[in-house]
C-alpha positions as CSV (number, residue, x, y, z in Angstrom):
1,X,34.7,14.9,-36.5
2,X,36.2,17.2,-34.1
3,X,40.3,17.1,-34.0
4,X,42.3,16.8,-30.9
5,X,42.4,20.6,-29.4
6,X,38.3,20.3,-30.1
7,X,37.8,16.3,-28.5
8,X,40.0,18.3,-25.5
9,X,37.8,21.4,-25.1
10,X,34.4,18.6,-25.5
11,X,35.6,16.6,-22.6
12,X,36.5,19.2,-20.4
13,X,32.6,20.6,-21.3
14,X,31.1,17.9,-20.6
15,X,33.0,17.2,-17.0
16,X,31.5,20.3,-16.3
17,X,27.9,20.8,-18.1
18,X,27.3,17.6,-18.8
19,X,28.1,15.1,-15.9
20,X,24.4,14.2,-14.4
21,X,24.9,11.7,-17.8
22,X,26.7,8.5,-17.8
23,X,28.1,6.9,-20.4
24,X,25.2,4.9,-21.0
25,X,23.0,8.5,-21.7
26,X,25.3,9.5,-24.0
27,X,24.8,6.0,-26.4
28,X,21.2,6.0,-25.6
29,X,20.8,10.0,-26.7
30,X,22.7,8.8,-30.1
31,X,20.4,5.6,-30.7
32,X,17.4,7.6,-30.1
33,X,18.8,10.3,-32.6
34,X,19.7,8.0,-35.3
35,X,15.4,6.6,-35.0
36,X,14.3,9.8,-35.1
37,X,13.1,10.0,-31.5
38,X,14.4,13.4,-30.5
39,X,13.2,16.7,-31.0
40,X,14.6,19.8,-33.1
41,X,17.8,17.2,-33.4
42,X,19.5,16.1,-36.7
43,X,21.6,13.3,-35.6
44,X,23.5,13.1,-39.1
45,X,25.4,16.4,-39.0
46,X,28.5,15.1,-37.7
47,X,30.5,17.4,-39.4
48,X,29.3,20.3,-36.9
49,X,29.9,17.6,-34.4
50,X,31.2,20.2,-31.9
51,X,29.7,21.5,-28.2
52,X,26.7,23.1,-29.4
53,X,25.6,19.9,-31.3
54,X,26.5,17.5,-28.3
55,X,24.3,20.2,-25.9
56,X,21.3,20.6,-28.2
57,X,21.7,16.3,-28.5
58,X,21.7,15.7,-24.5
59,X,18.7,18.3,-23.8
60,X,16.9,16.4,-26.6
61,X,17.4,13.5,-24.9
62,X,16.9,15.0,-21.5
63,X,13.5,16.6,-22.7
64,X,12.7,12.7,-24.0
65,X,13.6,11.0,-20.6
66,X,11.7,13.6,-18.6
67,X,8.7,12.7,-20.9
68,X,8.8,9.3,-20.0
69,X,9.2,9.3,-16.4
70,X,5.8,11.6,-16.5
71,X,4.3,8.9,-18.9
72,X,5.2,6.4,-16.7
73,X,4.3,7.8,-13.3
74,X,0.3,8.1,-14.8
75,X,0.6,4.6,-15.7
76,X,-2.2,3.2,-12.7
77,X,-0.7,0.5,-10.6
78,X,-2.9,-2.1,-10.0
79,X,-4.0,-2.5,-6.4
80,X,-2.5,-5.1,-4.8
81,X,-4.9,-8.4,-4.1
82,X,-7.0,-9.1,-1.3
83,X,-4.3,-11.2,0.0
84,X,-1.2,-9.1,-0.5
85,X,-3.5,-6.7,1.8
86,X,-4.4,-9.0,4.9
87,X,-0.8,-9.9,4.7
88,X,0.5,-6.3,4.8
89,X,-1.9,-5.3,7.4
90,X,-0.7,-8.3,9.4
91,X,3.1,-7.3,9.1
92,X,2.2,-3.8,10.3
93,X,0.1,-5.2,13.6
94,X,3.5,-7.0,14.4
95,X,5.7,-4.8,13.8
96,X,3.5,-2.1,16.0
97,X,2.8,-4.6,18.6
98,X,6.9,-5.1,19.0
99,X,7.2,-1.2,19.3
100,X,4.3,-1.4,22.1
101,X,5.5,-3.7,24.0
102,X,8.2,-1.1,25.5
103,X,5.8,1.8,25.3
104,X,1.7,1.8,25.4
105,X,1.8,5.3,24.5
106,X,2.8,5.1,21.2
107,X,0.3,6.1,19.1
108,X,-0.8,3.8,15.8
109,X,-2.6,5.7,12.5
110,X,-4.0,2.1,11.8
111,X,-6.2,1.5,14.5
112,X,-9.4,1.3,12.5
113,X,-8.2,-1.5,9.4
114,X,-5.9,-2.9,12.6
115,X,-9.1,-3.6,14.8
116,X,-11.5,-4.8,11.7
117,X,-8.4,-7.5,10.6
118,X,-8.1,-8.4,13.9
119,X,-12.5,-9.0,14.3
120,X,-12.5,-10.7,11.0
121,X,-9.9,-13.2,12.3
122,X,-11.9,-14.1,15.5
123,X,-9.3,-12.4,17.7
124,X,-11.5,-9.6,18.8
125,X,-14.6,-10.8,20.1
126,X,-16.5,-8.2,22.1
127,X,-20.2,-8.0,22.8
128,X,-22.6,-5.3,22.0
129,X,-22.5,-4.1,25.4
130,X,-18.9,-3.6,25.5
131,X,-18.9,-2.2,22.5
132,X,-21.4,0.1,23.6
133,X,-19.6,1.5,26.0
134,X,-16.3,2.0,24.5
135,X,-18.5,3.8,22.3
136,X,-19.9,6.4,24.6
137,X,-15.9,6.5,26.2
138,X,-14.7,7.6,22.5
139,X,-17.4,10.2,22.0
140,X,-16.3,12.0,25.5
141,X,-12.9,12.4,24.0
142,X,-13.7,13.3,20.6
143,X,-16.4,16.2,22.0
144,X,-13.4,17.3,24.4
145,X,-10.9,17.1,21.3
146,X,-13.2,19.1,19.6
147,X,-14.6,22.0,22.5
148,X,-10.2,22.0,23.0
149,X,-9.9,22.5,18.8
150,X,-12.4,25.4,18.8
151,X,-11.1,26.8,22.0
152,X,-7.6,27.3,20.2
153,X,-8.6,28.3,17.1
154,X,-8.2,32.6,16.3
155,X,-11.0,34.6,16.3
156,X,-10.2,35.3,12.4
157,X,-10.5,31.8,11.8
158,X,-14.6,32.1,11.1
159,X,-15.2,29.2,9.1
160,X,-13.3,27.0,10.9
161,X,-15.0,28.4,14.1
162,X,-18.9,27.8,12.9
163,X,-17.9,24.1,11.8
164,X,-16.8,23.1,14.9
165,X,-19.8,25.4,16.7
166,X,-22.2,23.4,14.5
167,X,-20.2,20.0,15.4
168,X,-20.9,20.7,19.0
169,X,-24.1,21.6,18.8
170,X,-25.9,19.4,16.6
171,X,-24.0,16.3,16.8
172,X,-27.1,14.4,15.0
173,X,-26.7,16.2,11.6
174,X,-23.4,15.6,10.9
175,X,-24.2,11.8,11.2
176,X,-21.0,10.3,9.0
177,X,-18.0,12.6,10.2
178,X,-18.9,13.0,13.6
179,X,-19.8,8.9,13.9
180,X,-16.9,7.8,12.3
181,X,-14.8,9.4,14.4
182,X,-16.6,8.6,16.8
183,X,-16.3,4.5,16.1
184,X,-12.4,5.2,15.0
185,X,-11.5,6.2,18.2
186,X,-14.1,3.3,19.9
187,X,-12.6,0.9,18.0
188,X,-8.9,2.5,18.7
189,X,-9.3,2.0,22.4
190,X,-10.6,-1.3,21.9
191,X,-7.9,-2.4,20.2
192,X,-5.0,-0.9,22.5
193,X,-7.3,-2.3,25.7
194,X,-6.5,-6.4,23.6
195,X,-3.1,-5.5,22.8
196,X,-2.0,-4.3,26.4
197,X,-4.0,-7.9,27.7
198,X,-1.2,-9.2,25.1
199,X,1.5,-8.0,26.4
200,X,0.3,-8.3,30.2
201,X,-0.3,-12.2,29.1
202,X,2.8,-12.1,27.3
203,X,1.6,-13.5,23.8
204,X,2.8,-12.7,21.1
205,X,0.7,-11.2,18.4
206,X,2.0,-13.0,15.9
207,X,1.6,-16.3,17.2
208,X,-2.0,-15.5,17.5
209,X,-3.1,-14.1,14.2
210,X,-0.9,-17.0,12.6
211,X,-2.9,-19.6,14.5
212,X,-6.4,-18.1,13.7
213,X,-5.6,-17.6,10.0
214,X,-4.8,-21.3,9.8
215,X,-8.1,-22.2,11.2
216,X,-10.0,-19.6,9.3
217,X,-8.3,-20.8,6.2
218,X,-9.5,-25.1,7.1
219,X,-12.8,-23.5,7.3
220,X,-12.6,-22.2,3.4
């Protein structure tokens, strides 16, 4: 074991080299040294117990730590049940629907899973001609988002360039991108157009979906 001078010059290493451990590390590195669990380390040699042993015993441990953090972060987390995920999507309707009460302009990344929630509850019940011509409104805006995208983008840009020419051009053979953005942006005005009746009513959104989920819930 190291006498006083050396337990002097070990502390003031390892205030300065080796203080992103606590005291805790330090009796874990040991305990994992004396099973064996550390690399290139021979947790016995206490008679060279001096910095270079404690250093080569902490990166050991450091490397081992490191190793499972990765291990654990590739562990797949279960997705959360059907449940947990109306009730999360719920929270976040309220919590946006607060935040548009004092601005309508505030723009929402949710619209789509919002608006389909909200259908499935009863809440949104629109006919097909509405529908219909929300759908129509949302394809003017996404052809002018798009003529506006390829207008800005540089000449260099070529790839970019024939992809949007081709969007513009022949709508009907892109079929899945171009309609779903398309219906995100139908279904986005939709649900901004219920949400400002909402507020103009003054009802609160949470009142509703709370009162349609009980009755949807007596029907199962």
């Amino acid at each position: 074991m190291p006498d006083e001078m050396q337990s002097k010059i070990l502390i003031i290493y390892i205030r300065e080299h080796l203080n992103k451990f606590t005291v805790q590390d330090f009796r874990i590195a040991f305990i994992l040294g004396i099973k064996n669990k550390l690399n290139n380390v021979n947790i016995q040699s206490y008679q060279n117990f001096n910095i270079l042993y404690l250093e080569n015993v902490m990166q050991a441990y450091n490397q081992y730590r490191f190793k499972i953090i990765q291990e654990a972060k590739n562990i797949p987390t279960p997705p959360p049940s059907e449940a947990k995920q109306k009730e999360i999507i719920k929270n976040i309707i309220i919590d946006f629907y607060k935040r548009f009460k004092t601005d309508c302009n505030i723009r929402f990344s949710l619209t789509s899973v919002s608006y389909d929630y909200l259908e499935n509850l009863g809440l949104l019940n629109i006919n097909k001609l509405v529908k219909k011509q929300y759908q129509l409104k949302a394809e003017k805006i996404i052809k002018k988002a798009l003529i506006l995208k390829k207008a800005n983008l540089s000449i260099s840009d070529k790839t970019s360039r024939v992809k949007l020419n081709h969007t513009l051009t022949n709508f009907s053979l892109l079929k899945l991108d171009y309609q779903t953005q398309i219906n995100n942006k139908a279904k986005e005005l939709l649900l901004y157009n219920f949400l400002l009746i909402q507020k103009t009513k003054k009802i609160e959104i949470k009142d509703l979906i709370e009162k349609a989920g009980k009755i949807d819930n007596s029907k199962n």
